[in-house]
N, CA and C atoms as a LAMMPS dump frame, in Angstrom:
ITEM: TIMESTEP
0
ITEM: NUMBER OF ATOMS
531
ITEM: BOX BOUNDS ff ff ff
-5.0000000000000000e+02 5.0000000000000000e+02
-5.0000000000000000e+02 5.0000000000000000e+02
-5.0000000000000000e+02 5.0000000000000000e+02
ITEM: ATOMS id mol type element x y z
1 1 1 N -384.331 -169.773 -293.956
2 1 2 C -385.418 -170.734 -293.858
3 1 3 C -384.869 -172.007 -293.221
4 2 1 N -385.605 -172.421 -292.195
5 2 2 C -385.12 -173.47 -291.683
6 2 3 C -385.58 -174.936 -292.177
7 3 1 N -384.639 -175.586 -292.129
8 3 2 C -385.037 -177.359 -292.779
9 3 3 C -386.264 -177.631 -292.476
10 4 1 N -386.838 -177.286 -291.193
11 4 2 C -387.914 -177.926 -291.053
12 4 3 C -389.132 -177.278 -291.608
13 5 1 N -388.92 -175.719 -291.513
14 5 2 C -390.066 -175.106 -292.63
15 5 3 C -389.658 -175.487 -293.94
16 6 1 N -388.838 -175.615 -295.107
17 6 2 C -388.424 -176.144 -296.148
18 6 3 C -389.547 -177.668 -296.507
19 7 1 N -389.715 -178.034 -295.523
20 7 2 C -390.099 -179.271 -295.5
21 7 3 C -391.3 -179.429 -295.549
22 8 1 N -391.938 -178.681 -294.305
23 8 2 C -393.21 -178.854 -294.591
24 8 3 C -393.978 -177.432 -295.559
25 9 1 N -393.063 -176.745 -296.23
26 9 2 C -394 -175.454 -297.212
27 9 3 C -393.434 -177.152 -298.644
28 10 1 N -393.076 -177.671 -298.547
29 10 2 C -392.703 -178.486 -299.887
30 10 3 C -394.049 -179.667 -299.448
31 11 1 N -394.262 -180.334 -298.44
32 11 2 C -395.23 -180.856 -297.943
33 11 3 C -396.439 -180.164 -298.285
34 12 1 N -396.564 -179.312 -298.074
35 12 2 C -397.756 -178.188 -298.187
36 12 3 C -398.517 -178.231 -299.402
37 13 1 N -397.26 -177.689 -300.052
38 13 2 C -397.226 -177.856 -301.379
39 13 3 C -397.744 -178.558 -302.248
40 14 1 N -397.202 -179.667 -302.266
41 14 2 C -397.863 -181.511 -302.298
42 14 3 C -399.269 -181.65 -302.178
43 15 1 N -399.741 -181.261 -300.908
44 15 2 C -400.462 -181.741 -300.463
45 15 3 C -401.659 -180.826 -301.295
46 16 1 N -401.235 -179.919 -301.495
47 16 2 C -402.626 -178.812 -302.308
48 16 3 C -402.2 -179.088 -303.984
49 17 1 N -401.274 -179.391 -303.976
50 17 2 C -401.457 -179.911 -306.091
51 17 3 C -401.928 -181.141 -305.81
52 18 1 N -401.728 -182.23 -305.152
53 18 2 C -402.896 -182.919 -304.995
54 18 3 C -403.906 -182.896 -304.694
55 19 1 N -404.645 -181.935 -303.67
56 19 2 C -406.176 -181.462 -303.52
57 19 3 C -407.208 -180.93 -305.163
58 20 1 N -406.348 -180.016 -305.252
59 20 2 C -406.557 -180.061 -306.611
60 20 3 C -406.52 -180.782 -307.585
61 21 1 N -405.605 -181.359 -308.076
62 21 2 C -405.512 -182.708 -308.988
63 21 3 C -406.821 -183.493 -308.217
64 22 1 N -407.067 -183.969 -307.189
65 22 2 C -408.359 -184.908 -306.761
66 22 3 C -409.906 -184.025 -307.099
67 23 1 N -410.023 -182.828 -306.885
68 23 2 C -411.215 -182.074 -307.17
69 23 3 C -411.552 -182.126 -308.714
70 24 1 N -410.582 -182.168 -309.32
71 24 2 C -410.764 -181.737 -310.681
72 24 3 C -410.961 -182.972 -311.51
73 25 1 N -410.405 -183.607 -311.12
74 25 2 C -410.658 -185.863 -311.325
75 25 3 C -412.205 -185.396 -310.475
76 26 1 N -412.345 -184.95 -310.064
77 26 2 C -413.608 -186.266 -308.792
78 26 3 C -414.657 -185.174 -309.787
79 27 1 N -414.477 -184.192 -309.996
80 27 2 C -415.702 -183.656 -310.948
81 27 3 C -416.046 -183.888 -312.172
82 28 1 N -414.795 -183.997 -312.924
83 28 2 C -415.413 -184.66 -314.174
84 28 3 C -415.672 -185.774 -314.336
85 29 1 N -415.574 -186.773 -313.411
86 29 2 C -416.153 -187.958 -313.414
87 29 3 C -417.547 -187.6 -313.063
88 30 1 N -417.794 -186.46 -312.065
89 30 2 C -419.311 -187.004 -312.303
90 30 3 C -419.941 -186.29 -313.449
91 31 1 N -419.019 -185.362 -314.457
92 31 2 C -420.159 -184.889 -315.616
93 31 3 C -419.973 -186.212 -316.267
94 32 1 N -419.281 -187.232 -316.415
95 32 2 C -419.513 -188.531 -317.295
96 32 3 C -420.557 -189.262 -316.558
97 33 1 N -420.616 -189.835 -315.596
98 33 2 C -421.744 -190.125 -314.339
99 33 3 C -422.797 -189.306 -314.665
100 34 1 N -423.349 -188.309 -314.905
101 34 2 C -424.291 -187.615 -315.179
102 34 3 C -425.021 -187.842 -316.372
103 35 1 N -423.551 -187.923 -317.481
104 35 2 C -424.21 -188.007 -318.597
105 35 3 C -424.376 -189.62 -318.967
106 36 1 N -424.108 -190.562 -318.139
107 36 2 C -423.952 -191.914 -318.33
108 36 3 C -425.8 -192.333 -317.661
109 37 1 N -426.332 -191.363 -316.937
110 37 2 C -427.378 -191.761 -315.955
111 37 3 C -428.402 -191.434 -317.642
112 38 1 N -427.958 -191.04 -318.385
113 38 2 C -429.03 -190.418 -319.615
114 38 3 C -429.024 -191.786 -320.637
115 39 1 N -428.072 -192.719 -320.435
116 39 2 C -427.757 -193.787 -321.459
117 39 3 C -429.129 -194.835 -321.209
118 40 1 N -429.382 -195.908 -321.749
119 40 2 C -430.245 -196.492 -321.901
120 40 3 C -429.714 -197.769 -321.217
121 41 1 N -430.319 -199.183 -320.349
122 41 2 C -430.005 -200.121 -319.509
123 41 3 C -429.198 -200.763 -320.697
124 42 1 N -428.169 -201.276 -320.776
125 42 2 C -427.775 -201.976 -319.413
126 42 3 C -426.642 -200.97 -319.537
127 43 1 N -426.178 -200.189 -320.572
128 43 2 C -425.091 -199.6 -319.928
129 43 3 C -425.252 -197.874 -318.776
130 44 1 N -426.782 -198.052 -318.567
131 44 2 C -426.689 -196.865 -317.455
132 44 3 C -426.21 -197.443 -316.12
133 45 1 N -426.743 -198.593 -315.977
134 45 2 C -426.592 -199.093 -314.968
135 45 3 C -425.309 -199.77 -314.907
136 46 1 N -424.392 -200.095 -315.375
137 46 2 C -422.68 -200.747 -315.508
138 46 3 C -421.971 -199.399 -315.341
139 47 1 N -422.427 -197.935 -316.401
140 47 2 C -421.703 -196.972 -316.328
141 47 3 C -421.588 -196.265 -314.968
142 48 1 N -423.032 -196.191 -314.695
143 48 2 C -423.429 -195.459 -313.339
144 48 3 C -422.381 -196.343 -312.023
145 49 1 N -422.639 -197.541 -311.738
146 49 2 C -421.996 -198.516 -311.061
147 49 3 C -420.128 -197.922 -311.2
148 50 1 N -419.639 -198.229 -312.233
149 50 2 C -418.186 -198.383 -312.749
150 50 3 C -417.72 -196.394 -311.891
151 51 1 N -418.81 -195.646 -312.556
152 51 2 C -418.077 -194.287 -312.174
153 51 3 C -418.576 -193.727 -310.487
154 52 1 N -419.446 -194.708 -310.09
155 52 2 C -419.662 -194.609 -308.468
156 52 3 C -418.442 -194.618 -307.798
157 53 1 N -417.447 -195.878 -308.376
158 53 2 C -416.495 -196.786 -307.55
159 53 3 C -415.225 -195.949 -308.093
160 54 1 N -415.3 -195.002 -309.26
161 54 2 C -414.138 -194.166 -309.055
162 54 3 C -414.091 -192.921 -308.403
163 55 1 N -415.652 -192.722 -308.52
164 55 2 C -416.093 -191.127 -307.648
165 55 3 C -415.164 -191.62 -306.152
166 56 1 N -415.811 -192.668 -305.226
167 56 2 C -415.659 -192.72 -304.381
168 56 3 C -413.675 -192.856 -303.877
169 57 1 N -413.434 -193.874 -304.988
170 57 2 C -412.146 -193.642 -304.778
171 57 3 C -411.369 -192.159 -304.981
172 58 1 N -411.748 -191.518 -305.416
173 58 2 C -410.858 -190.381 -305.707
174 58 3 C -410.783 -189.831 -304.714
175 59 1 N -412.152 -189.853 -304.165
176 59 2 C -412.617 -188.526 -302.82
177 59 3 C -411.921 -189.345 -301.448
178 60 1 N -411.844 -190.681 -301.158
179 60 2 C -411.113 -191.051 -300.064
180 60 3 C -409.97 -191.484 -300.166
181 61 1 N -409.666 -191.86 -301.681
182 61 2 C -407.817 -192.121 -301.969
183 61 3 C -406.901 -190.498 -301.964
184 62 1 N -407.28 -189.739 -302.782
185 62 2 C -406.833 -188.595 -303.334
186 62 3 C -407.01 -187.481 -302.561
187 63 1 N -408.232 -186.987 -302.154
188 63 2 C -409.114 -186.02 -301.441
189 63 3 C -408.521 -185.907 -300.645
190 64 1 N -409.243 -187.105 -299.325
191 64 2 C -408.8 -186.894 -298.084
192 64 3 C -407.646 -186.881 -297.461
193 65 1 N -406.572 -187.654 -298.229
194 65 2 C -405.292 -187.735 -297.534
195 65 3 C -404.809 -185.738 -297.967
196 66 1 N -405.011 -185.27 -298.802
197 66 2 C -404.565 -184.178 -299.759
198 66 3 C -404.802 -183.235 -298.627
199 67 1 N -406.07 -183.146 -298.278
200 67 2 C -406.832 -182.291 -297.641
201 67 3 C -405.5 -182.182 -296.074
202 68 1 N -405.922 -183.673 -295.55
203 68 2 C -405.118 -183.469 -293.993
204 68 3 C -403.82 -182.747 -294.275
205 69 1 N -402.757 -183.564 -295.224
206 69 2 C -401.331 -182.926 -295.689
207 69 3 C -401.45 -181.601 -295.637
208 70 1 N -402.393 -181.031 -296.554
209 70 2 C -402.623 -179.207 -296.69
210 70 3 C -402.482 -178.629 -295.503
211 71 1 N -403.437 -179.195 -294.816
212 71 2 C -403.677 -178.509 -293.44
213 71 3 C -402.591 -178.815 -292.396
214 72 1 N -402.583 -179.638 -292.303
215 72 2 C -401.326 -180.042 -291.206
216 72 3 C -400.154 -179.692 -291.44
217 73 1 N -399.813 -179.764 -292.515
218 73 2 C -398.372 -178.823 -293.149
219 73 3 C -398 -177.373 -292.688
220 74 1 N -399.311 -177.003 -293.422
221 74 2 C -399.605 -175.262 -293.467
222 74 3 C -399.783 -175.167 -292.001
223 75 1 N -400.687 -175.686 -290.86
224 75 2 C -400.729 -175.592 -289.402
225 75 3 C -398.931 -175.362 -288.773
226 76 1 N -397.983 -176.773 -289.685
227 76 2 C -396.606 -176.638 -289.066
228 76 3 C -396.185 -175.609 -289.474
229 77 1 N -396.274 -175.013 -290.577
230 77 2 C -395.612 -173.766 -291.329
231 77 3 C -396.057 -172.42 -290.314
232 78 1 N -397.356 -172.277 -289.717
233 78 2 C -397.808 -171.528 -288.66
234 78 3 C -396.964 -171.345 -287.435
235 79 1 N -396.594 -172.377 -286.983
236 79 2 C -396.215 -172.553 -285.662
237 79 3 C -394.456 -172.006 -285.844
238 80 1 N -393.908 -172.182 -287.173
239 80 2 C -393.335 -171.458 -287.605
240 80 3 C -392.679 -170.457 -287.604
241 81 1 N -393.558 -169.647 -288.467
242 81 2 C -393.805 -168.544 -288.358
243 81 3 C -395.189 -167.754 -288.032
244 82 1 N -395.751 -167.936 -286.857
245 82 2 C -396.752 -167.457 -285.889
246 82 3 C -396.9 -166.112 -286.108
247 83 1 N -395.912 -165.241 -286.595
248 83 2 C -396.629 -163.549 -286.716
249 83 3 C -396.966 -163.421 -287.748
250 84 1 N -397.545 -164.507 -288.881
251 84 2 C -398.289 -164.522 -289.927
252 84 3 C -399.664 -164.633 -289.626
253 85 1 N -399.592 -165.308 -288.591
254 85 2 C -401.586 -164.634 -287.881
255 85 3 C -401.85 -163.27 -287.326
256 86 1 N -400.855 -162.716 -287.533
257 86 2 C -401.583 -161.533 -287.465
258 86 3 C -401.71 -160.255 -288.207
259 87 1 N -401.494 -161.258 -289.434
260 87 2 C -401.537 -160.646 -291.188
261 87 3 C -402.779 -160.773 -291.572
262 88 1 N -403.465 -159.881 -292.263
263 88 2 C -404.531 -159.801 -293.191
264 88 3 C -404.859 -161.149 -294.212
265 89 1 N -403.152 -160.924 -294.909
266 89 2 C -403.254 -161.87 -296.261
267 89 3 C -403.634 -163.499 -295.58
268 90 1 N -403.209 -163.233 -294.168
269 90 2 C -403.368 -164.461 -293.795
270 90 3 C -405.261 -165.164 -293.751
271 91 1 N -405.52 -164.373 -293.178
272 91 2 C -406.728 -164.452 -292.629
273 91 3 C -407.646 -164.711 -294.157
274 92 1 N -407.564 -164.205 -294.811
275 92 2 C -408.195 -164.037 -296.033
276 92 3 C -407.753 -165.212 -296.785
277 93 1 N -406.641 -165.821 -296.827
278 93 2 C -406.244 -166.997 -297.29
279 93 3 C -407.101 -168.06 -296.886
280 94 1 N -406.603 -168.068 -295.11
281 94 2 C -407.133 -169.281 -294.513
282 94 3 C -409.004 -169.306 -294.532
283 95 1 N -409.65 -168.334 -294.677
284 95 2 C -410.797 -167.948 -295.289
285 95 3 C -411.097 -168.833 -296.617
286 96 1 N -410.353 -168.767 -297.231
287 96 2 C -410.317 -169.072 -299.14
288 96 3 C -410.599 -170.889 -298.73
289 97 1 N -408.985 -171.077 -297.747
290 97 2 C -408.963 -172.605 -297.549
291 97 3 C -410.152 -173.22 -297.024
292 98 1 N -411.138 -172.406 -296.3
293 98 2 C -411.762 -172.869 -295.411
294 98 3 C -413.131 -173.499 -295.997
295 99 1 N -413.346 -172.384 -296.96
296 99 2 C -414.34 -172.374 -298.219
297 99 3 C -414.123 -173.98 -299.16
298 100 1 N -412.748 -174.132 -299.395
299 100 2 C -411.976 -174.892 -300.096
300 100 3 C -412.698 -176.459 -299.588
301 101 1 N -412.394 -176.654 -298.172
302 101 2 C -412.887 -177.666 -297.425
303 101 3 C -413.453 -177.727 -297.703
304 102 1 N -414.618 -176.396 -297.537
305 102 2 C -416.314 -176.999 -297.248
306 102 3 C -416.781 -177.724 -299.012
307 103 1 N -415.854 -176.9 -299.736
308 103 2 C -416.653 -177.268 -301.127
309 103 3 C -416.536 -178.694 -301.334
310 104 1 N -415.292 -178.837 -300.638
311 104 2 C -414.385 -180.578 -300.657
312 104 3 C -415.549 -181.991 -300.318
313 105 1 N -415.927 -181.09 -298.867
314 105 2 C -417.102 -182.13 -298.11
315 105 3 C -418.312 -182.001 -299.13
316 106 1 N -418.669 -181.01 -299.432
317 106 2 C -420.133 -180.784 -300.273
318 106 3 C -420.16 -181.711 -301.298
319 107 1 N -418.463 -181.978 -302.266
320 107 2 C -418.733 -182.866 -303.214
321 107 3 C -419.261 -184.29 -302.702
322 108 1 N -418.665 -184.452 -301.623
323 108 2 C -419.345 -185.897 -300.927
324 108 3 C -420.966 -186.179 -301.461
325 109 1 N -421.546 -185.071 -300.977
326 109 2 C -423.056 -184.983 -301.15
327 109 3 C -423.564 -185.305 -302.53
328 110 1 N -422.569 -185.057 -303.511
329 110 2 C -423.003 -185.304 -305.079
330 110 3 C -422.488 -186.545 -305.421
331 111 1 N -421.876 -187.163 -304.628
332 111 2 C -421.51 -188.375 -304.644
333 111 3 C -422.47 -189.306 -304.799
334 112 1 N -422.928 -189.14 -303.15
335 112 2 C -423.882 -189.621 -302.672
336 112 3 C -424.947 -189.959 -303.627
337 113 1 N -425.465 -187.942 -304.158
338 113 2 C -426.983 -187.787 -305.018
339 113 3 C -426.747 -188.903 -305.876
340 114 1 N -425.393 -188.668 -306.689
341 114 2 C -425.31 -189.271 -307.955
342 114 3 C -425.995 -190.799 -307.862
343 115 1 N -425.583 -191.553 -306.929
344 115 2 C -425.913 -192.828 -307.019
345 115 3 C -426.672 -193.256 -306.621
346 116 1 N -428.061 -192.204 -306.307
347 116 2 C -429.569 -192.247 -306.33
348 116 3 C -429.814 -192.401 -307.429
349 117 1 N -429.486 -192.171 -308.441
350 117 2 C -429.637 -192.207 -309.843
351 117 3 C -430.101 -191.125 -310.615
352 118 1 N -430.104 -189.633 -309.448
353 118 2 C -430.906 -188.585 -309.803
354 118 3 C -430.009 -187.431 -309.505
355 119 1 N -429.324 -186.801 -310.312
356 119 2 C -428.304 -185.792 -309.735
357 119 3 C -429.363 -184.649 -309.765
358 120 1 N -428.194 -183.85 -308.813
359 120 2 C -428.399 -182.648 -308.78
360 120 3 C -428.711 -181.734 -309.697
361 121 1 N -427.368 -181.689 -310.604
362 121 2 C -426.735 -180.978 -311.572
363 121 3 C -427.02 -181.848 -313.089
364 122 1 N -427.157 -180.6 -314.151
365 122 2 C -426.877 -181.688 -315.384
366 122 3 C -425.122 -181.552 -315.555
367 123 1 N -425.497 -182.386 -316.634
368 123 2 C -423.891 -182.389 -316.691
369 123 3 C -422.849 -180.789 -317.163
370 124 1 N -423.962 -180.104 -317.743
371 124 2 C -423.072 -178.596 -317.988
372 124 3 C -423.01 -177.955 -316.538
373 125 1 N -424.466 -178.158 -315.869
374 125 2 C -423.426 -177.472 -314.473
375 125 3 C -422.554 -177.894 -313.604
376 126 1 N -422.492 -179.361 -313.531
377 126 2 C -421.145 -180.14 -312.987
378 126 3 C -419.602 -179.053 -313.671
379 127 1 N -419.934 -179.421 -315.191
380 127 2 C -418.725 -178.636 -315.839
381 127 3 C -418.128 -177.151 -315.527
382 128 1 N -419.682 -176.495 -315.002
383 128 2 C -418.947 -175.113 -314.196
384 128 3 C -418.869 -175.21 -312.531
385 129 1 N -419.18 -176.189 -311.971
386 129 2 C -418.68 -176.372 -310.817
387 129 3 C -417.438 -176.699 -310.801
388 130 1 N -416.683 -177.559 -311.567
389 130 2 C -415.201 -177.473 -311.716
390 130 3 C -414.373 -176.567 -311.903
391 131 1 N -414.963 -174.989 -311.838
392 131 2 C -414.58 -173.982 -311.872
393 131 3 C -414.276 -173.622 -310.688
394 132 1 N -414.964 -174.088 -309.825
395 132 2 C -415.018 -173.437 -308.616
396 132 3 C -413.652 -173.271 -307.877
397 133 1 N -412.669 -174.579 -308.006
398 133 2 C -411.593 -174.851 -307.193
399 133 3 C -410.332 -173.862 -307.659
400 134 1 N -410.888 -173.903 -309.076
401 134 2 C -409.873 -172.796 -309.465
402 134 3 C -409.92 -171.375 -309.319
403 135 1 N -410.892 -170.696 -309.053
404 135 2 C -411.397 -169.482 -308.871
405 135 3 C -410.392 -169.077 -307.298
406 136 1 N -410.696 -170.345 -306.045
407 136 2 C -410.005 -170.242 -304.949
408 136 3 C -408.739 -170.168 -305.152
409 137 1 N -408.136 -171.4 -305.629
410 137 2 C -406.717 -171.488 -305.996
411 137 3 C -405.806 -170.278 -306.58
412 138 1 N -406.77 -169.594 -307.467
413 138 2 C -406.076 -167.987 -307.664
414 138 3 C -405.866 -167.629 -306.822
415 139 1 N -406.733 -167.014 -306.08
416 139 2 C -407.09 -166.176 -304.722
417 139 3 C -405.827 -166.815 -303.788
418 140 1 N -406.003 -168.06 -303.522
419 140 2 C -404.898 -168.501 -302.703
420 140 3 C -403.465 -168.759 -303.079
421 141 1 N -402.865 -168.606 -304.662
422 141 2 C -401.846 -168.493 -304.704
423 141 3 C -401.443 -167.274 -304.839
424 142 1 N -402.26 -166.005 -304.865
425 142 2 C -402.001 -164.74 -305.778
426 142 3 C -401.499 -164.434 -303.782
427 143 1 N -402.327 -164.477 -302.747
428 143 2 C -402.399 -164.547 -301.564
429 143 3 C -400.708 -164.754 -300.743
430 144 1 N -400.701 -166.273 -301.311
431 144 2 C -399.391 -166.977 -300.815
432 144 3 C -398.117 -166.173 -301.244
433 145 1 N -398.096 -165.578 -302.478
434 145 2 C -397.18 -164.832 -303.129
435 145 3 C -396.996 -163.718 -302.397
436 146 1 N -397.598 -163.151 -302.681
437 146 2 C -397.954 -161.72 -302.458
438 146 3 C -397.781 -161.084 -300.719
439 147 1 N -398.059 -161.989 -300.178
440 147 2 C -398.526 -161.755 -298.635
441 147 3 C -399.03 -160.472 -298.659
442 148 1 N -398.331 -159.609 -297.612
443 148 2 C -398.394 -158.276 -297.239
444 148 3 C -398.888 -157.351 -298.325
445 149 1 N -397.901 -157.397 -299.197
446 149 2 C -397.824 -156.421 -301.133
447 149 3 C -399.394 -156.929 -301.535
448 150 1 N -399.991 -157.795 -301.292
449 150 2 C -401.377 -157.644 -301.701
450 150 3 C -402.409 -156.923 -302.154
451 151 1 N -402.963 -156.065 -303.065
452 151 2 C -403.878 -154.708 -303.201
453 151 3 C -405.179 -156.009 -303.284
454 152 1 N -406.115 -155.94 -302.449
455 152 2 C -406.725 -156.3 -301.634
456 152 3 C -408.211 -156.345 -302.826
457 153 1 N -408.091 -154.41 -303.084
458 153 2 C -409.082 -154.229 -304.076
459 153 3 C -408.956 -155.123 -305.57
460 154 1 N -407.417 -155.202 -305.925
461 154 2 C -407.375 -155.505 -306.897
462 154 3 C -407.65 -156.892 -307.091
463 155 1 N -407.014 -157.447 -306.167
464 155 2 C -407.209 -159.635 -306.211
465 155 3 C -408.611 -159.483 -306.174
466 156 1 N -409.709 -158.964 -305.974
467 156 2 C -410.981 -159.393 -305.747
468 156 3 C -411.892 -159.003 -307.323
469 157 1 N -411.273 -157.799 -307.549
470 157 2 C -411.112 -157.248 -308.73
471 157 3 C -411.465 -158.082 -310.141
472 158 1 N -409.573 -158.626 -309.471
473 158 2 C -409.654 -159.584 -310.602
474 158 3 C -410.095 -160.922 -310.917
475 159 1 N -410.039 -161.549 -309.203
476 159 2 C -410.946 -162.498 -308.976
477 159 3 C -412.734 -162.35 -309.742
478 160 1 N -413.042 -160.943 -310.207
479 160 2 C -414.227 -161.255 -310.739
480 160 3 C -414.396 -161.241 -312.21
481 161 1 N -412.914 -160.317 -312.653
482 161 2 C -412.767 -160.868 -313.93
483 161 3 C -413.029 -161.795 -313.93
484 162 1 N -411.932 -162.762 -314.064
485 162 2 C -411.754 -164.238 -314.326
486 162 3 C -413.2 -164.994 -314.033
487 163 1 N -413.907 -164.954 -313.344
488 163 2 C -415.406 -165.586 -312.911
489 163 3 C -416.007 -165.186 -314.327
490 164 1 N -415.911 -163.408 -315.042
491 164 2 C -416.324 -163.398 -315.896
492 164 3 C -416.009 -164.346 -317.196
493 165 1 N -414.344 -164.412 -317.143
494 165 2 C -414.064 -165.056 -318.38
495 165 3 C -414.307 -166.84 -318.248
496 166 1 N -414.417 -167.197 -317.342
497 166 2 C -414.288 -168.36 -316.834
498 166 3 C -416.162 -168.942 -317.323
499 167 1 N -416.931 -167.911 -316.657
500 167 2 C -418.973 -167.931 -317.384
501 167 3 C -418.374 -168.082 -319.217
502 168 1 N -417.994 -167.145 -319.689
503 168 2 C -418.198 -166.622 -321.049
504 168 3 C -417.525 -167.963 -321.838
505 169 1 N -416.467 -168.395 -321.386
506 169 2 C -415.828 -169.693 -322.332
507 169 3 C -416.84 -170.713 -322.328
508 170 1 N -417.393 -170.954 -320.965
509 170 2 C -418.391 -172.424 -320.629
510 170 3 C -419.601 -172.178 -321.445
511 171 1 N -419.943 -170.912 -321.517
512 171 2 C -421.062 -170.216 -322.18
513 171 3 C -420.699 -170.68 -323.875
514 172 1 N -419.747 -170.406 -324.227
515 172 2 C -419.036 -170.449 -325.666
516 172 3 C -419.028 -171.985 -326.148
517 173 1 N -418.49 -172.558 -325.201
518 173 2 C -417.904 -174.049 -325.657
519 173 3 C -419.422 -174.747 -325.453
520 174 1 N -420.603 -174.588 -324.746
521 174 2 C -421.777 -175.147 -324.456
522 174 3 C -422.329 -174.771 -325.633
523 175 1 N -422.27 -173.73 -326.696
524 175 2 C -423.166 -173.134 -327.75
525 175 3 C -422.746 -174.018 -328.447
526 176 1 N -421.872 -174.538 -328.649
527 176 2 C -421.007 -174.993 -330
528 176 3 C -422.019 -176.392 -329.945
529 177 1 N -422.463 -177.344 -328.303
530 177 2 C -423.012 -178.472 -328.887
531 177 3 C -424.262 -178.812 -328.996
């Protein structure tokens, strides 16, 4: 492995435990934002205000820098090693990532809703949208590992386990309140 791939798969790296670490901050702020829009004046309006200004910071402090690092890393790691495009595991990865983005930009949009004062989501489905990043993140580390050795049937397989167990806990822990 050469220094300079060393560098940027450790860059890479970085850059997606922080994507994550920012998705998973920027969502449960808005199930508090959600459930803060239900409070009565004056603290809907201080709460709503206070968790606007961290929504927003997360998604352009945390997010976006996370996001470019990921990509631009993983792009150098390509150039790399270039006969990884013409791998399966690859394609299906960069697929996963691509999804990853879009969900990235979409949170923008709930950003946005939120501080209409009218979300989308109540706050339990915010709580299973925070599922979402992790569902990929399997897929894309089981992916990264695995490359080639991949059983294709099975990651998807199990990718639907986990969706199952992942419904059934939110399902569980929502009964309880």
């Amino acid at each position: 492995m050469t220094t300079l791939y060393g560098i940027a798969k450790a860059m890479h790296l970085i850059g997606m435990v922080s994507w994550m670490a920012g998705m998973f901050y920027l969502v449960r702020i808005m199930v508090y934002h959600t459930m803060a829009l239900e409070q009565p004046e004056p603290e809907r309006t201080v709460l709503s205000r206070q968790f606007g200004i961290m929504q927003w910071k997360a998604y352009n402090i945390i997010l976006k820098p996370a996001v470019i690092i990921t990509w631009a890393f993983g792009v150098i790691m390509l150039s790399i090693q270039p006969a990884w495009l013409q791998q399966g595991w690859l394609h299906v990865k960069l697929a996963f990532l691509l999804l990853l983005t879009i969900y990235t930009h979409y949170l923008k949009g709930h950003i946005r809703q939120l501080e209409t004062g009218v979300p989308r989501f109540t706050h339990l489905q915010y709580r299973a949208l925070n599922e979402v990043p992790t569902l990929i993140l399997v897929a894309i580390v089981f992916l990264a590992v695995f490359k080639t050795g991949i059983h294709f049937p099975a990651l998807f397989a199990g990718l639907l386990l986990f969706t199952g167990l992942i419904a059934w806990g939110i399902r569980k822990a929502n009964a309880r309140k």
